[in-house]
C-alpha positions as CSV (number, residue, x, y, z in Angstrom):
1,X,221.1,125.9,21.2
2,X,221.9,126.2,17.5
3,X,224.8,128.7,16.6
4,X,226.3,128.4,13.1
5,X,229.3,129.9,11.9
6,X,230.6,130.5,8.1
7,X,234.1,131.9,7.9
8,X,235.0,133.1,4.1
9,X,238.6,134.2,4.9
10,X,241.4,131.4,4.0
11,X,244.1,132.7,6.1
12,X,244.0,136.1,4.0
13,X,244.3,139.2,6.0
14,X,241.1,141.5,6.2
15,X,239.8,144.9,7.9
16,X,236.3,145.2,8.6
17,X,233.4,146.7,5.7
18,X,230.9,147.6,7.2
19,X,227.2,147.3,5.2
20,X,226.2,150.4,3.4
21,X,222.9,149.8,4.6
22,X,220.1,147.4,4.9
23,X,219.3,147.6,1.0
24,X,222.8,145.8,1.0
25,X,222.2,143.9,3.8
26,X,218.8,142.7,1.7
27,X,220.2,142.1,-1.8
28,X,222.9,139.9,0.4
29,X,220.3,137.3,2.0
30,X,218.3,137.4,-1.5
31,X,221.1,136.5,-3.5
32,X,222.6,133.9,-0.7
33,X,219.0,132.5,0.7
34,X,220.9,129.2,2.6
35,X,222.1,131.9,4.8
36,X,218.8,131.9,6.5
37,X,218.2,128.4,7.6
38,X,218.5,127.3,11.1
39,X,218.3,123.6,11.5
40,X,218.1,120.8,9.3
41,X,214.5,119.9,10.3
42,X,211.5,122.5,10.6
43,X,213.8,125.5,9.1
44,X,215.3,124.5,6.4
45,X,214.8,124.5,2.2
46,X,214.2,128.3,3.0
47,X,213.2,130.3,0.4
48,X,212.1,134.1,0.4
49,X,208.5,135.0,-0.7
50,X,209.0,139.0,-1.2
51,X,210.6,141.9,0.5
52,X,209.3,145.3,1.3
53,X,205.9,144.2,2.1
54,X,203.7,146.8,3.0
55,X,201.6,146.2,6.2
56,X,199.0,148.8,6.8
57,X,199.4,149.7,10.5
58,X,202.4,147.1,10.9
59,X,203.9,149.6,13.5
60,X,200.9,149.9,16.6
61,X,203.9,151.1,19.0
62,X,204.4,153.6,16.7
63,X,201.0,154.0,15.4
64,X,202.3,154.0,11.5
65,X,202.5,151.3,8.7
66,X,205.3,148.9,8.6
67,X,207.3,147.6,5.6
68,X,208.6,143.9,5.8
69,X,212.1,144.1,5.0
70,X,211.9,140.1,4.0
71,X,209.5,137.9,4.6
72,X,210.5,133.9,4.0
73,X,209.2,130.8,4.3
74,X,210.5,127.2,5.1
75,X,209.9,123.9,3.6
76,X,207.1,122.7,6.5
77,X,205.2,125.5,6.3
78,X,207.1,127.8,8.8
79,X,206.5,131.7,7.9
80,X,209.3,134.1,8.7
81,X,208.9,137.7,9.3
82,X,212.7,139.1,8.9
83,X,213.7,142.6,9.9
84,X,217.0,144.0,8.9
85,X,218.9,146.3,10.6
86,X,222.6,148.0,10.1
87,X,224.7,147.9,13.0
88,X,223.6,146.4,16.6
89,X,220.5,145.0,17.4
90,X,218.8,146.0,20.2
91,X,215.5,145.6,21.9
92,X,213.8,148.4,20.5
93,X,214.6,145.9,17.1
94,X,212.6,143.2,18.9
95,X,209.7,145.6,19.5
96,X,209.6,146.4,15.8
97,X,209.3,142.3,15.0
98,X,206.4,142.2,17.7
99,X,204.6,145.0,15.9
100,X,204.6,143.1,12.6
101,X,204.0,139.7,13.7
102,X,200.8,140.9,15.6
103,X,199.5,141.3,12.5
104,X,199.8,138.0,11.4
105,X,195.6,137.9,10.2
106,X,196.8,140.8,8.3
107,X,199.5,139.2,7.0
108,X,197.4,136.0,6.2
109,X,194.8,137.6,4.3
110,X,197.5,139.5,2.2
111,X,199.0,135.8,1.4
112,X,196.2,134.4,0.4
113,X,195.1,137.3,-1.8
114,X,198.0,137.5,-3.3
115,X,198.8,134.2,-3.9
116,X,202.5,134.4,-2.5
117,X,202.0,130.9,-1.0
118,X,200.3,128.0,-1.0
119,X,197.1,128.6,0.0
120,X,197.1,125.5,2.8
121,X,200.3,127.2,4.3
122,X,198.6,130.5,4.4
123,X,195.6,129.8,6.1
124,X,197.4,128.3,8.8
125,X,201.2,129.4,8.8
126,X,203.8,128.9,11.4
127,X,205.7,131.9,12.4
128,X,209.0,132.7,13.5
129,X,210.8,136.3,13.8
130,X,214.2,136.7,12.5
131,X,216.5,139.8,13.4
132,X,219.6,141.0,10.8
133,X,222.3,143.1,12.0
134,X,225.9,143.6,11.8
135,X,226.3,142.8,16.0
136,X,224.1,141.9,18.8
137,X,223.6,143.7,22.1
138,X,224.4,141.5,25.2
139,X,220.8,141.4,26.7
140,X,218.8,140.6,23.2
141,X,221.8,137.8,22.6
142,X,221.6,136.1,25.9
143,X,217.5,136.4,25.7
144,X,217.5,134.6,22.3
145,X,220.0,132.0,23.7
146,X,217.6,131.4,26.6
147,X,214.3,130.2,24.1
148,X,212.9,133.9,23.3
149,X,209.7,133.6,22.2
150,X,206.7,136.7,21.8
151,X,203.9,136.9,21.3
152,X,201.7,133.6,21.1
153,X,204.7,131.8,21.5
154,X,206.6,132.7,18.3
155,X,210.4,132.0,18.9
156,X,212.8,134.5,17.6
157,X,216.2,134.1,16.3
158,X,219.2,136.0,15.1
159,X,221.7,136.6,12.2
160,X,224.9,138.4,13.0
161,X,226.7,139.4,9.5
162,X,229.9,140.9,9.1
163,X,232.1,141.7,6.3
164,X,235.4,141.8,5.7
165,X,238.0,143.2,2.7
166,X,241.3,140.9,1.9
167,X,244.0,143.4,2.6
168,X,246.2,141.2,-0.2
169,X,243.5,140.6,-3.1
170,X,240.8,143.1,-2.4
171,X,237.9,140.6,-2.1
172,X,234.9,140.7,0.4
173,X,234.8,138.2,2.5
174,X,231.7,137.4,4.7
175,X,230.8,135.9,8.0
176,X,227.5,134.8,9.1
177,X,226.4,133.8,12.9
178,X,222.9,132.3,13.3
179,X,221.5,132.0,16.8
180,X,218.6,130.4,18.0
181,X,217.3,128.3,20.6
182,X,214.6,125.5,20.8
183,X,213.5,123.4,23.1
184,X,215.5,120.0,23.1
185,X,214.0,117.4,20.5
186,X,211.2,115.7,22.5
187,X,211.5,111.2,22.5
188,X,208.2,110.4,24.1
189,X,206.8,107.1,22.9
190,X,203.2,105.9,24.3
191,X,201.9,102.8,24.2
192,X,198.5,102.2,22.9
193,X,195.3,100.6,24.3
194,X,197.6,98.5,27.1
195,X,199.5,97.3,24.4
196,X,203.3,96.6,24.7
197,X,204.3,98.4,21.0
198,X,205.7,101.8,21.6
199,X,204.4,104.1,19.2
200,X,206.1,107.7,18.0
201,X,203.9,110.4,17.6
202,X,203.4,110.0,14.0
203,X,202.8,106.2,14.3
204,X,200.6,106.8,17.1
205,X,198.2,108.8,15.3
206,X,198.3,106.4,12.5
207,X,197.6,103.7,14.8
208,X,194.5,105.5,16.0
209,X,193.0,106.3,13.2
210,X,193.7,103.0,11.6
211,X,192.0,101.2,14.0
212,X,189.0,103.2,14.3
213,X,188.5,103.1,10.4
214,X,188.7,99.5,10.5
215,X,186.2,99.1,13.1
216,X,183.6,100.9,11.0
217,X,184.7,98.5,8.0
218,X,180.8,96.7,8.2
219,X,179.3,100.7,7.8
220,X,182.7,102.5,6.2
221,X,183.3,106.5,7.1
222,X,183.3,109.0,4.6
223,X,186.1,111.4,4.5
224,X,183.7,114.2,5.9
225,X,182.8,112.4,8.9
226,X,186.6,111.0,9.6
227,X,187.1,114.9,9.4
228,X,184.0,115.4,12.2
229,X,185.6,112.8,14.7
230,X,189.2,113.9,13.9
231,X,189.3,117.7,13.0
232,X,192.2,118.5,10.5
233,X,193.1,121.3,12.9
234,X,194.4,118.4,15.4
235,X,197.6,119.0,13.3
236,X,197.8,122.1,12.9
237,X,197.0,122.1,9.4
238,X,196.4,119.1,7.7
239,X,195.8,115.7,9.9
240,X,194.8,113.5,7.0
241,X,194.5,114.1,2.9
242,X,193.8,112.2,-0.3
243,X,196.2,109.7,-1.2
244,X,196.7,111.6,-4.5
245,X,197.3,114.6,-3.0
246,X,199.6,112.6,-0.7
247,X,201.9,111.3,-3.6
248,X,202.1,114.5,-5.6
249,X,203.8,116.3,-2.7
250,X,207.4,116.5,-3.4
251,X,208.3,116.6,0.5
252,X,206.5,113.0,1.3
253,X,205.2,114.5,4.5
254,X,202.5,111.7,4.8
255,X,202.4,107.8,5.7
256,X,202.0,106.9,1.5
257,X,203.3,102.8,2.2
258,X,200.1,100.4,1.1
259,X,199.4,99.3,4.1
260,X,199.4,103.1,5.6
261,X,197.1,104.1,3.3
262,X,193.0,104.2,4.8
263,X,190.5,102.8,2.8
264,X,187.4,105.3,3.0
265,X,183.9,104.4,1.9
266,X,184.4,107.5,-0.5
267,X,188.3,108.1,-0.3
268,X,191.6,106.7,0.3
269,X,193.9,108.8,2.7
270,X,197.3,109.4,4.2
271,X,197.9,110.5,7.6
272,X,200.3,113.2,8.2
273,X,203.8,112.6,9.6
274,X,204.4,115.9,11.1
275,X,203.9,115.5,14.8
276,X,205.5,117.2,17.5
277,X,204.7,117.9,21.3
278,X,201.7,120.6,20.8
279,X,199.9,119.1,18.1
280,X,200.4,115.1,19.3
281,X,198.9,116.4,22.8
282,X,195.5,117.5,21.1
283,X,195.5,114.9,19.1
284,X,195.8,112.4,22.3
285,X,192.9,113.9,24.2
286,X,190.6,113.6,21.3
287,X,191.5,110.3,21.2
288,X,190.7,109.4,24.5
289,X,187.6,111.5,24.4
290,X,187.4,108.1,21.6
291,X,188.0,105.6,24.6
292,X,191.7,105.3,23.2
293,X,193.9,104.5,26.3
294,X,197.0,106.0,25.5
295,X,200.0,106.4,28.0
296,X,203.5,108.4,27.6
297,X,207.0,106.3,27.7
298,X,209.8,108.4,28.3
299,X,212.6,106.8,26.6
């Protein structure tokens, strides 16, 4: 479980302030974005695309539109729909986040219209719900604490804030709580065609595809028909891209070394590095659909 605390107080004494209301609550998290990231891997570099989106029939439980109070996104591609709220949050709050992130098509198609995002992130984002309040009702926190997820398994997190005025000097000070709970990080290695190397995900897949573009070296494979035996959506979202496209990204979030790179008969590319259990498990079976013996490690 991940549970962050910020404490702003330095010994002063303070009496509680409580927010105005979620306007304030809003301008807050827009002006102090860091607030929102949860981990130091998938959610973080956190940035927020707009606020007050309107979503045309975003509230089905309520059969009227919704307006995203914020909606955010993080530096892998994650998408997060963030409701605000002043005072407790409650269940009925988490029904409100399921309303608008079943209309994540919607949502999409408003992305890529708009151009809010990179149009590879919105065709095929990765969501998480976020709820804002001021306190958390026992039930919701102990849910969240125990892996909450909705939906098609979007996980859900939570950000207590609470504010406080120096009794001596007058200032606000401010403290955040993030909660959220993934599953534990996942150290799986397989070994490869009987072979005694133990391969990570991401090295795995490069091993793959490595060898079976090397055994196609007398009749090379085109990037389109690479793309035929290994779909892109294996990933998730991008499996394999140009080399340039590879180097220009500022995140390096594909194997660039020389001797990662594949030699195409039309292309050179770089297999992605971002791997985890759902996607490497896709990836794996059409790899032995390949006659690729592959076989899990635990270590």
């Amino acid at each position: 479980m991940y549970i962050n605390k910020h404490l702003a107080v330095n010994g002063i004494s303070t009496v509680s302030m409580e927010f105005q209301g979620e306007l304030v609550m809003q301008a807050f998290l827009i002006e102090n974005q860091a607030v929102l990231e949860l981990e130091t891997n998938l959610y973080n570099e956190v940035k927020i695309v707009t606020n007050e989106l309107k979503l045309i029939d975003g509230r089905r439980s309520k059969k009227t539109d919704g307006r995203i109070d914020i909606l955010a996104q993080y530096g892998d591609g994650h998408l997060a729909v963030i409701e605000l709220k002043k005072g407790t949050l409650t269940r009925k709050h988490l029904t409100q986040l399921k309303d608008y992130l079943s209309k994540v098509d919607t949502l999409k198609k408003n992305l890529v219209e708009k151009e809010m995002v990179d149009s590879a992130i919105a065709s095929n984002p990765k969501w998480i719900g976020i709820l804002v309040g001021e306190d958390i009702h026992k039930d919701l926190l102990y849910d969240i604490r125990n892996g909450l997820t909705i939906l098609n398994d979007i996980p859900v997190s939570a950000l207590i804030i609470k504010r406080f005025r120096g009794v001596e000097d007058g200032n606000i000070y401010t403290i955040t709580e993030t909660i959220f709970e993934r599953k534990g990080k996942d150290y799986t290695k397989y070994n490869l065609d009987s072979g005694n190397q133990r391969y990570t995900k991401g090295k795995l897949a490069l091993a793959v595809l490595t060898d079976f573009v090397n055994k196609r070296k007398k009749n090379k494979i085109l990037f389109t028909e690479l793309e035929e035996e290994f779909p892109q959506e294996l990933q998730g979202r991008e499996l394999f891209c140009l080399e340039g496209d590879a180097l220009e990204k500022p995140d390096r979030r594909n194997f660039i070394k020389p001797d990662e790179i594949l030699q195409l008969k039309d292309h050179r590319v770089a297999v992605s590095t971002q791997w985890a259990v759902e996607n490497i498990d896709k990836f794996i079976i059409r790899a032995r659909e390949k006659e690729y013996k592959i076989k899990r490690v635990r270590v």
